[in-house]
C-alpha positions as CSV (number, residue, x, y, z in Angstrom):
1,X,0.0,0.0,0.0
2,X,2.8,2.1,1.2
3,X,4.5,1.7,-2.9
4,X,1.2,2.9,-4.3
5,X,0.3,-0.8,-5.1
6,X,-3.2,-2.6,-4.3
7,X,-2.6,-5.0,-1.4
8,X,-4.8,-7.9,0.7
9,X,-4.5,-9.0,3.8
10,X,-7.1,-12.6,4.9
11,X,-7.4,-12.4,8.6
12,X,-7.8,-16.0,9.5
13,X,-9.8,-16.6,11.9
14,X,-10.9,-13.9,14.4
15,X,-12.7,-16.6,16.4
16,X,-9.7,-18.2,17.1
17,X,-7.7,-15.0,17.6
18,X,-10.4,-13.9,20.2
19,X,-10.3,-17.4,22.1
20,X,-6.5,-17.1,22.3
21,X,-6.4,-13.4,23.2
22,X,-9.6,-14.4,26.2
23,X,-6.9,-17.7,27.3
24,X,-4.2,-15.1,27.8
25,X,-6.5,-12.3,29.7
26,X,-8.0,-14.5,32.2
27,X,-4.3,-16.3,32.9
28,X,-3.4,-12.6,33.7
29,X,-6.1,-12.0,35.9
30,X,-7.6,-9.6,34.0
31,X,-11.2,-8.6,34.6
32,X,-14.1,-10.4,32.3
33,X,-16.6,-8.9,30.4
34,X,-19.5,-10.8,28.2
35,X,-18.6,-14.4,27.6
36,X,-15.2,-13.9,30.0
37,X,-13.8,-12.1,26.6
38,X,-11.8,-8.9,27.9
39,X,-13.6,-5.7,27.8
40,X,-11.2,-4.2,25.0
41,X,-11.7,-7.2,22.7
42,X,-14.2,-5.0,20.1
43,X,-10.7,-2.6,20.3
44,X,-8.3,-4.8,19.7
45,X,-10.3,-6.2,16.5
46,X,-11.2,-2.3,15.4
47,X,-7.9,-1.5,15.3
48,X,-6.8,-4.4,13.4
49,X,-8.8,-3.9,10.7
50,X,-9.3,-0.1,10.6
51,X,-5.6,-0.8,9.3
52,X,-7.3,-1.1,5.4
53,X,-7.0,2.5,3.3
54,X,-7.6,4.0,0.5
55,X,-4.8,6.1,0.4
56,X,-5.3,9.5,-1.8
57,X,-1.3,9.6,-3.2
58,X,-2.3,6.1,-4.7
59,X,-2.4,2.1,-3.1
60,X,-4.9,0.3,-0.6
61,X,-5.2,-2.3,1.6
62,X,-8.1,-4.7,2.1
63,X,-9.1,-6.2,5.1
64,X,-10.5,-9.6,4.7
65,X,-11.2,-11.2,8.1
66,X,-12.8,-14.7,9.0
67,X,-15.2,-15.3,11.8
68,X,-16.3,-19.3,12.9
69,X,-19.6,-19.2,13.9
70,X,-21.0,-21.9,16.1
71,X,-24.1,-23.9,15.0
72,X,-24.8,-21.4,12.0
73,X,-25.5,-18.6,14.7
74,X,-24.3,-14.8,13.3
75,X,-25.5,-13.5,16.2
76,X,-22.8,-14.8,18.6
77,X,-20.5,-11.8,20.2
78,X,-17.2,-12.1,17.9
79,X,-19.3,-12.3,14.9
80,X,-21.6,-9.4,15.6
81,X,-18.3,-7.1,16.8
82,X,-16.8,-7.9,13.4
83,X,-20.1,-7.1,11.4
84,X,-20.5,-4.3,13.1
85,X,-17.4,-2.7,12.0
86,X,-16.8,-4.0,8.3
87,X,-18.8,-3.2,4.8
88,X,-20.9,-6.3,4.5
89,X,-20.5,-10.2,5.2
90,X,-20.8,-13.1,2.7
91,X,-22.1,-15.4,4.8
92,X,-21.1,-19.7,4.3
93,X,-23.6,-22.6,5.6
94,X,-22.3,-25.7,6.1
95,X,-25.9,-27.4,4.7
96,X,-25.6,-25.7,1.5
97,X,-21.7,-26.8,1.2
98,X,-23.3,-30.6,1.8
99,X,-25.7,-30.4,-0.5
100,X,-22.9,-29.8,-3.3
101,X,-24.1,-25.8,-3.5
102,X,-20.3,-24.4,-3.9
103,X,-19.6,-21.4,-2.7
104,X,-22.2,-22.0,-0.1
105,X,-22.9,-18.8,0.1
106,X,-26.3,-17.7,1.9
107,X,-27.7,-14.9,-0.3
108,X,-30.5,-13.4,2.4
109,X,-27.8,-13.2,5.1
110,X,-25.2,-12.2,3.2
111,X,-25.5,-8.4,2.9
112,X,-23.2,-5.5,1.8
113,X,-23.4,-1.7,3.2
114,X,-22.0,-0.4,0.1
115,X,-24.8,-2.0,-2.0
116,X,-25.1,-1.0,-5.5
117,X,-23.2,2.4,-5.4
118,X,-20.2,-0.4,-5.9
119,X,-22.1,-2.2,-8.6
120,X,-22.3,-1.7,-12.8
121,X,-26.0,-1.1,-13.1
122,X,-26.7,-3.9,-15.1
123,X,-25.4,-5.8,-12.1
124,X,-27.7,-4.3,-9.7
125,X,-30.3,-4.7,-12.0
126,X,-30.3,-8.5,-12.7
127,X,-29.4,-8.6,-8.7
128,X,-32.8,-7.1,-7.3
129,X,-34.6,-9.8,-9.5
130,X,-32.3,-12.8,-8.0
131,X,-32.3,-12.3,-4.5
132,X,-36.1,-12.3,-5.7
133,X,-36.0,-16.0,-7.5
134,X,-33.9,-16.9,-4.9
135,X,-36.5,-16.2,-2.1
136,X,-39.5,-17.6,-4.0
137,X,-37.8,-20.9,-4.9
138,X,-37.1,-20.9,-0.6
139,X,-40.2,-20.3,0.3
140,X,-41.9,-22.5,-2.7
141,X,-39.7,-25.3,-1.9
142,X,-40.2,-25.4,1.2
143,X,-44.1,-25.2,1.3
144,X,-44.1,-28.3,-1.8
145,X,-42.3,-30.7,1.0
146,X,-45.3,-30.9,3.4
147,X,-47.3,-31.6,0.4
148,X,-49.6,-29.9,-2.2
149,X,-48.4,-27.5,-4.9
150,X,-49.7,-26.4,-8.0
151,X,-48.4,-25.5,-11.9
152,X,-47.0,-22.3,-9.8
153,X,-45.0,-24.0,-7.6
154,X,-43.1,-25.8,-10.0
155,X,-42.3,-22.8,-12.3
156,X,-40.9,-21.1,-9.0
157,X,-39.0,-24.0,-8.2
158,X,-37.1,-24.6,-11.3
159,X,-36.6,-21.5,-12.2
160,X,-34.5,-21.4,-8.6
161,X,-32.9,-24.5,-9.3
162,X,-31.5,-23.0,-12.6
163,X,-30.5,-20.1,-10.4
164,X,-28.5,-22.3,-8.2
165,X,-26.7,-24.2,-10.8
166,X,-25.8,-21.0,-12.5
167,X,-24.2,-20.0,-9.3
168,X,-22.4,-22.8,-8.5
169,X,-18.5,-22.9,-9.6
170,X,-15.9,-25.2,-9.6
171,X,-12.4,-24.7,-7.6
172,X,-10.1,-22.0,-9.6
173,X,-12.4,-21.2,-11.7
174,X,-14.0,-17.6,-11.8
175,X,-17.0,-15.6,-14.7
176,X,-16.7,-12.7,-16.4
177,X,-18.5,-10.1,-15.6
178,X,-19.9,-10.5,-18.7
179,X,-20.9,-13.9,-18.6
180,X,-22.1,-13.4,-15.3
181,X,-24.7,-10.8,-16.0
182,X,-26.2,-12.5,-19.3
183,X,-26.7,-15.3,-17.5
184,X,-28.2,-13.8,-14.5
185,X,-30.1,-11.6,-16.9
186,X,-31.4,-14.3,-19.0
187,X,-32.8,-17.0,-15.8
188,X,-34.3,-13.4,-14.4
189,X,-36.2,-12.4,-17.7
190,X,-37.8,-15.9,-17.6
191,X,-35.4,-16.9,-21.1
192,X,-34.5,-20.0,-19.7
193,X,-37.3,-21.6,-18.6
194,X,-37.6,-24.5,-21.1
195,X,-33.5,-25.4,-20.2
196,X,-33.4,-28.3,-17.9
197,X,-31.1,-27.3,-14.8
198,X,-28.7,-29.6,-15.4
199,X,-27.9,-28.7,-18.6
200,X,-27.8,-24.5,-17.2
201,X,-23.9,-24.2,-17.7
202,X,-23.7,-25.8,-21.2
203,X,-26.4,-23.6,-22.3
204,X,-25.1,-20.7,-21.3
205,X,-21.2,-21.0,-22.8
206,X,-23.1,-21.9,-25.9
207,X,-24.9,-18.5,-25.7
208,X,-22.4,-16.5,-24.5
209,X,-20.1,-18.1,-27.3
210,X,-22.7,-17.5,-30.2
211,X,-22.9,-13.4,-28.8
């Protein structure tokens, strides 16, 4: 950052860096505060990652950190201190990783404070619709496995289920932003309804190759 250049840092994790740093504080007798962390613990994390800069004569840093959370709770007190003091979370369930859903990525809880003012508009376009299919194949999906359903459910369903295997990715291997917003734009706008799911992907690199 320092040479002008665009720099990274992954802190991983805070969870365990919070444990640690709560094992040394009560060895030293120091007093407890919520969970027998320290009472400085929100500080010591704040001014690790208030580190990251933009700085005006040129070069950043970004500030990447990692938080465990137990039993898929974000509520828990390390989480909730590091939330409260970065742009956003991407938020990673253990039941979608299972499922073979890669990056397991939970798209209600994952949020960003920076929102679209960061986005192409295109992007945030096609995004408001799939956090929109994304909800309605959840809630669809849910309601057709205690039985019932109708022509409507189905539609919702699949077109989720493309949605899903649109987003999933192999290790290493990354979408244009391109690619990524004709795809999005075309499950949102209904244009792929007749494509089975699992034939999403090979659909789509023929389409993107043929534009």
């Amino acid at each position: 950052m320092r040479r002008g250049l665009d720099a990274v840092v992954v802190y991983d994790d805070l969870t365990q860096h919070a444990i640690a740093y709560r094992q040394m504080a009560l060895l030293l007798r120091r007093p407890p505060g919520r969970e027998a962390y320290p009472g400085d613990i929100f500080y010591v994390h704040s001014r690790l990652l208030e580190r990251a800069a933009q700085l005006a004569s040129g070069g950043s840093l970004t500030a990447l950190p990692i938080v465990q959370t137990f039993g898929g709770d974000l509520t828990g007190y390390i989480s909730t201190n590091i939330i409260s003091i970065t742009d956003g979370q991407i938020f990673l369930v253990e039941t979608l990783f299972n499922s073979g859903i890669k990056p397991a990525i939970d798209l209600n809880l994952s949020v960003s404070r920076v929102g679209s003012s960061a986005q192409f508009k295109s992007m945030d376009f096609v995004a408001r619709r799939v956090k929109l299919i994304a909800n309605m194949h959840r809630m669809y999906a849910s309601m057709s496995k205690v039985g019932g359903g109708d022509f409507d459910f189905a539609v919702h369903v699949a077109r989720g289920e493309r949605l899903i295997e649109f987003l999933k990715q192999d290790v290493y291997v990354t979408y244009s932003l391109y690619k990524q917003i004709l795809g999005l734009y075309a499950i949102s706008m209904r244009e792929m309804d007749r494509i089975l799911p699992r034939y999403m992907n090979c659909f789509l690199e023929f389409l993107a190759l043929r534009l």
